[in-house]
C-alpha positions in Angstrom: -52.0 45.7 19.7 -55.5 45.5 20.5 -56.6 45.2 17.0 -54.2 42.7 16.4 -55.5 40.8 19.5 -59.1 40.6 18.3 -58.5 39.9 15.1 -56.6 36.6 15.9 -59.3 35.8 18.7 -62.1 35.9 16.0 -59.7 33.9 13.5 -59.2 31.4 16.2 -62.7 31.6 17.5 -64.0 27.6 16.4 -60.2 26.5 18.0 -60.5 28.5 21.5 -64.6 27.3 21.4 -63.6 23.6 20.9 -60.9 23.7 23.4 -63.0 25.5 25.8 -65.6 22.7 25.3 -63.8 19.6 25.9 -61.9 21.3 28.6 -65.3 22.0 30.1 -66.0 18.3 30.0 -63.5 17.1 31.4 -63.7 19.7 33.8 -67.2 18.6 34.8 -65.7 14.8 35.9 -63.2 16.2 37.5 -64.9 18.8 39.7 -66.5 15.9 42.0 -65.1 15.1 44.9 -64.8 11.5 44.1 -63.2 12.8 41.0 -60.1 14.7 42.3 -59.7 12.0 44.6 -59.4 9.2 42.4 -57.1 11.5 40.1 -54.6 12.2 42.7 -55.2 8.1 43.7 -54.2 7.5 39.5 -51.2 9.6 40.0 -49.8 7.8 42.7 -50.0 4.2 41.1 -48.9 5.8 37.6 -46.6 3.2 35.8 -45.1 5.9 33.3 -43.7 2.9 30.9 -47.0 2.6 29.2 -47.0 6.1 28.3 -44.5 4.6 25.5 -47.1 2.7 23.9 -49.4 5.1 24.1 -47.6 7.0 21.8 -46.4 4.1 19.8 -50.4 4.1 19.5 -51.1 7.3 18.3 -47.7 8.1 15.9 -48.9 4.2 13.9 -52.8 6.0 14.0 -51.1 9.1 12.3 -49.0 6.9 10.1 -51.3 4.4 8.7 -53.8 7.7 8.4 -51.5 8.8 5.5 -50.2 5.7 4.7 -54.6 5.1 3.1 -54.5 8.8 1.6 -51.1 8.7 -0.1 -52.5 5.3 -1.8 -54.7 6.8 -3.6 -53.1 9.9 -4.2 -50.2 8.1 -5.9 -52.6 6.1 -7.9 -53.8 9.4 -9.4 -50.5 11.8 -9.3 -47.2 9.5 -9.2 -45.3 12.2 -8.2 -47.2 12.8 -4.9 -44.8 12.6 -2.1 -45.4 10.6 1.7 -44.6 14.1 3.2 -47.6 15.7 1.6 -50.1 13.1 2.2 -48.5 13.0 6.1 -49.0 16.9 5.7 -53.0 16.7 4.5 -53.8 13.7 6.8 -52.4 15.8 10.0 -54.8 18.6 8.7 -57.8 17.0 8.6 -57.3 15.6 11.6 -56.3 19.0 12.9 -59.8 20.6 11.7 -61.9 18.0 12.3 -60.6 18.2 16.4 -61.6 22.2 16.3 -64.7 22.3 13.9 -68.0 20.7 14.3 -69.7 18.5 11.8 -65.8 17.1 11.3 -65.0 19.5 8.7 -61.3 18.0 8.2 -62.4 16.4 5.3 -63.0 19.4 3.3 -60.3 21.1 4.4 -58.4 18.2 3.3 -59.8 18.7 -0.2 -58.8 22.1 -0.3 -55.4 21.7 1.1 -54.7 19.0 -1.8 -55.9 21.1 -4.2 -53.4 24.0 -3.3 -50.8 21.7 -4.1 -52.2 21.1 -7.4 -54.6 18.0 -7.3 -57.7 18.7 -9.1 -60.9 19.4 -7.2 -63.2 16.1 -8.4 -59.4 13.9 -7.6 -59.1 15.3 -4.5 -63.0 15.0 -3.9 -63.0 11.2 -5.1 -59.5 10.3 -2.6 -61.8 12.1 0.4 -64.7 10.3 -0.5 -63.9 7.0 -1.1 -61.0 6.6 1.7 -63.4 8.5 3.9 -65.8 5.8 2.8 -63.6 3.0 3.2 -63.1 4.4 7.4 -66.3 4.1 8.2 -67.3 0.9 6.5 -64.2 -0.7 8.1 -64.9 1.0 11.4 -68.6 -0.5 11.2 -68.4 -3.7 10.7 -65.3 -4.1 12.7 -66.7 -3.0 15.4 -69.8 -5.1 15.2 -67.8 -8.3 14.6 -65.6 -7.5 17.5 -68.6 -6.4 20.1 -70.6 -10.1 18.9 -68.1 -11.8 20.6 -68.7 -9.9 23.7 -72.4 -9.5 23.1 -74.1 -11.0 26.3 -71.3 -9.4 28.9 -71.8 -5.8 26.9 -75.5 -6.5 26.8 -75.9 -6.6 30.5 -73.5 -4.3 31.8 -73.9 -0.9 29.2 -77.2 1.1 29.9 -78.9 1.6 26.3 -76.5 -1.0 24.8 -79.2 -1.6 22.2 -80.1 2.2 21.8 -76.4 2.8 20.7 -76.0 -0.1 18.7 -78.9 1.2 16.8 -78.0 4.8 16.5 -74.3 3.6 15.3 -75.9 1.3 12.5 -78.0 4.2 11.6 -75.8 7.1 11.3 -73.2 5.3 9.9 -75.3 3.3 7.6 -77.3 6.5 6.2 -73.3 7.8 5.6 -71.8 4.9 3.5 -75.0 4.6 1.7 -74.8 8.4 0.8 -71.4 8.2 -0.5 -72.2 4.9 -2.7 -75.1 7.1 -3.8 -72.7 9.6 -5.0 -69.5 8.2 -6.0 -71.4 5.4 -8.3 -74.6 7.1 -9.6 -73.5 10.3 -11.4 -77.4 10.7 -12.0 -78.2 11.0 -8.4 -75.0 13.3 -7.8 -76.4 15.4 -11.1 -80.2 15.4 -9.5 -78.4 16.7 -5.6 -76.7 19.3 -7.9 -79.6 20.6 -9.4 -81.9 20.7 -6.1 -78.8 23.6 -4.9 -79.3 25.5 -8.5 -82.7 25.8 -7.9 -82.9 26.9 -4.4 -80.1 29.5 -5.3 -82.4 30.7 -8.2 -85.6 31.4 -5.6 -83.4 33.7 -3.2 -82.1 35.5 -6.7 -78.8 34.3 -6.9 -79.2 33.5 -10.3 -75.5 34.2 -11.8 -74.3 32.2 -8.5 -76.3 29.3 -9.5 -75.0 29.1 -13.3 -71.3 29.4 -11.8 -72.0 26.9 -9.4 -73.8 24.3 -12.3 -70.5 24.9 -15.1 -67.7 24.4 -12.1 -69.8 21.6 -10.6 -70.3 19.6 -13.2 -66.5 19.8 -14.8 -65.5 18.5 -11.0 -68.3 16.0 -11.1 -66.4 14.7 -14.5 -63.3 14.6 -12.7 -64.4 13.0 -9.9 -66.3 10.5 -11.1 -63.3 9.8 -13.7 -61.3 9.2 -11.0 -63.4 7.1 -8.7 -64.2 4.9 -12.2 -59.6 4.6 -11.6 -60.0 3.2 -8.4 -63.1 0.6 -9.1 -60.7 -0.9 -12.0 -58.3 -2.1 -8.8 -59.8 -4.5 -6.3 -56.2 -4.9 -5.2 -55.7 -1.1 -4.3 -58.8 -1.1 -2.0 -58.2 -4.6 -0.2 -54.8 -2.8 0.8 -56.1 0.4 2.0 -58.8 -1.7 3.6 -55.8 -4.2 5.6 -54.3 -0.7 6.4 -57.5 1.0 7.9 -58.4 -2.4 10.1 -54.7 -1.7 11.6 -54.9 1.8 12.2 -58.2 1.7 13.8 -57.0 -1.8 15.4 -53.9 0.6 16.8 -56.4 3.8 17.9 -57.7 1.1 20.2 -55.2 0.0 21.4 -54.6 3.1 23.2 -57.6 2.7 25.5 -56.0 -0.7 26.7 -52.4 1.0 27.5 -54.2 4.0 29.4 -55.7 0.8 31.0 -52.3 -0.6 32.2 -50.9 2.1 32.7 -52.8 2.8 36.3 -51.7 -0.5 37.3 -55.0 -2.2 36.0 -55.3 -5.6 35.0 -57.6 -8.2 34.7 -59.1 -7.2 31.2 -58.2 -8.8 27.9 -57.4 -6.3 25.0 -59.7 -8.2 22.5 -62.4 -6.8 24.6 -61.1 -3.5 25.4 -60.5 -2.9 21.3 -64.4 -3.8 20.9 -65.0 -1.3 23.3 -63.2 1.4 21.7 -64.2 0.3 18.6 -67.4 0.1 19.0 -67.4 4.0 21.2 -65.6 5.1 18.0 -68.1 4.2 15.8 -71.2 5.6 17.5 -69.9 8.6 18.0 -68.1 9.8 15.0 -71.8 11.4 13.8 -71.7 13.8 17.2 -72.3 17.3 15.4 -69.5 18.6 17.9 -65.7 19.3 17.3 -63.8 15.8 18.1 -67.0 14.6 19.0 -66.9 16.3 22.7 -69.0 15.0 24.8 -70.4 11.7 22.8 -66.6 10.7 23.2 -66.4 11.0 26.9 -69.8 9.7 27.5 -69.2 6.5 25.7 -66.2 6.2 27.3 -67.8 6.3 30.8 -70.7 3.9 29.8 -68.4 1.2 27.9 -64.9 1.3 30.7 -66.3 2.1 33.8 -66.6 -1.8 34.8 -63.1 -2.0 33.3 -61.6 1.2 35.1 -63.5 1.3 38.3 -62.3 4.2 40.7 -59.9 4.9 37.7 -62.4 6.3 35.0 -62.2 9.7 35.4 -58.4 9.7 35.4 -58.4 7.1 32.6 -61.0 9.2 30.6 -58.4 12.9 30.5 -55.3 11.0 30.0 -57.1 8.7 26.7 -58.4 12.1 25.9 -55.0 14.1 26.2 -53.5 10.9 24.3 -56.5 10.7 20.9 -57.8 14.4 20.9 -55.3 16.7 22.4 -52.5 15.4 20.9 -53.9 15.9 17.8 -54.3 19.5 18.2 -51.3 20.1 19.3 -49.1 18.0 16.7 -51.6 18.8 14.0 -51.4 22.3 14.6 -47.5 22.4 14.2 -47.6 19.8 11.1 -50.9 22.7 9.1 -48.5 25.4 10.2 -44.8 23.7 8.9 -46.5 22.3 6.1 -47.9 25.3 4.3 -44.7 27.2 4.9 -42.9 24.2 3.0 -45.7 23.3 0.5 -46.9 27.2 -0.8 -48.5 27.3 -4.3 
């Protein structure tokens, strides 16, 4: 039993850390005094109705998620089900909540190709809908937070530090990916950068494996991604669809908003909040982005929440981080029971 015991704490070990780390977090806000008062102050003026559209917020987030990845999925495999891209959206959005350096991406790539996508397809579907995200998510957010430029300006400490770290991270990401998905030479000259340092340490027969599979994926992938350039149509759509499911993720913030009995603020500006939180921190090296989260929440809502931020930051927590544990959890474990290869 013991055995047992250990052996699932140390396959679990990333899960329990993450959870242990955002529960710490939170922890941390709520241990003040001003903190538990507030939260039992929340509880009191709770209006549970907008707990309905805070999960009418998060299921059209997981929707329209899978709605991007089963485009392109279908436009390479036509006989790729919704159930499978719901199944392979869910787990990357499961792994990237528990791992650091949002790792759901590869696991997505290697869930796809268990149920029998090639590796360089799946790769190219990762990459460029991963690619799509963030370009939507930056310049979104930068057209939404110009409109409230001068009241952002004077009431968010380090405004323009954050603006410039979002542009930066985010910018050096896209750019990468452009790199790569439309210059097979630069993808070839990253390839052979690995070889070599795999040939100095002596892992010579490792580095000629690695060249032979790399390069038959890098065929495949850029194959595929040559697919999706031919169709300006297919990325205009998962484009409209990625403006509405980052448009719904921040929504939720508003709805947490009301839901305290808050009112006062328009949701235009709480979305370029969100928005705009969402984008600089998506590059925080920790699992759901613990801590950068929480701390842009605090800087960007706390003139919106007031007394309320602590209470507002667990429950928009509970409703765009824990929840996806929990439900992704259940949807990795039910899916590779159905879909086994």
């Amino acid at each position: 039993m013991k055995q047992k015991i250990t052996a699932w704490l140390r396959k679990n070990l990333l899960f329990l850390l993450a959870i242990a780390l955002s529960f710490g977090i939170l922890g941390i806000f709520l241990s003040t005094e001003s903190g538990l008062r507030n939260f039992r102050h929340a509880l009191s003026r709770f209006h549970g109705i907008w707990l309905v559209w805070i999960a009418a917020g998060v299921l059209a987030g997981w929707l329209l998620e899978s709605d991007v990845l089963h485009l392109f999925c279908r436009r390479l495999n036509r006989e790729w089900t919704f159930g499978r891209s719901f199944y392979i959206g869910m787990t990357g959005l499961f792994y990237s909540a528990i791992t650091p350096f949002n790792m759901g991406e590869p696991m997505e790539i290697y869930q796809m190709t268990r149920l029998g996508m090639d590796t360089g397809a799946a790769s190219s579907i990762i990459a460029v809908k991963s690619l799509i995200h963030h370009a939507v998510t930056l310049v979104y957010s930068l057209v939404l937070i110009s409109f409230e430029l001068s009241y952002f300006q004077t009431r968010v400490s380090n405004f323009s530090f954050l603006t410039l770290f979002g542009l930066v991270t985010n910018g050096v990401f896209i750019l990468s990916v452009l790199l790569v998905v439309f210059k097979e030479k630069a993808a070839d000259t990253i390839l052979n950068v690995i070889v070599r340092l795999l040939d100095r340490i002596g892992l010579h027969k490792a580095s000629r494996k690695l060249y032979r599979f790399a390069q038959e994926q890098l065929l495949v992938f850029h194959r595929c991604t040559g697919l999706f350039g031919k169709s300006g149509f297919l990325y205009a759509c998962a484009a409209l669809l990625t403006l509405a499911q980052v448009t719904a993720a921040s929504l939720i913030s508003y709805f947490v908003y009301r839901s305290f009995g808050l009112k006062g603020v328009s949701a235009f500006t709480m979305i370029a909040a969100d928005t705009f939180v969402t984008m600089v921190s998506s590059f925080v090296p920790l699992p759901g982005s613990s801590g950068g989260a929480e701390g842009g929440f605090y800087l960007f809502f706390q003139e919106f929440f007031g007394e309320m931020i602590v209470p507002g930051i667990t429950l928009w927590r509970i409703s765009t981080y824990y929840v996806n544990i929990l439900f992704g959890c259940v949807v990795a474990y039910a899916g590779r029971r159905k879909y086994r290869a």
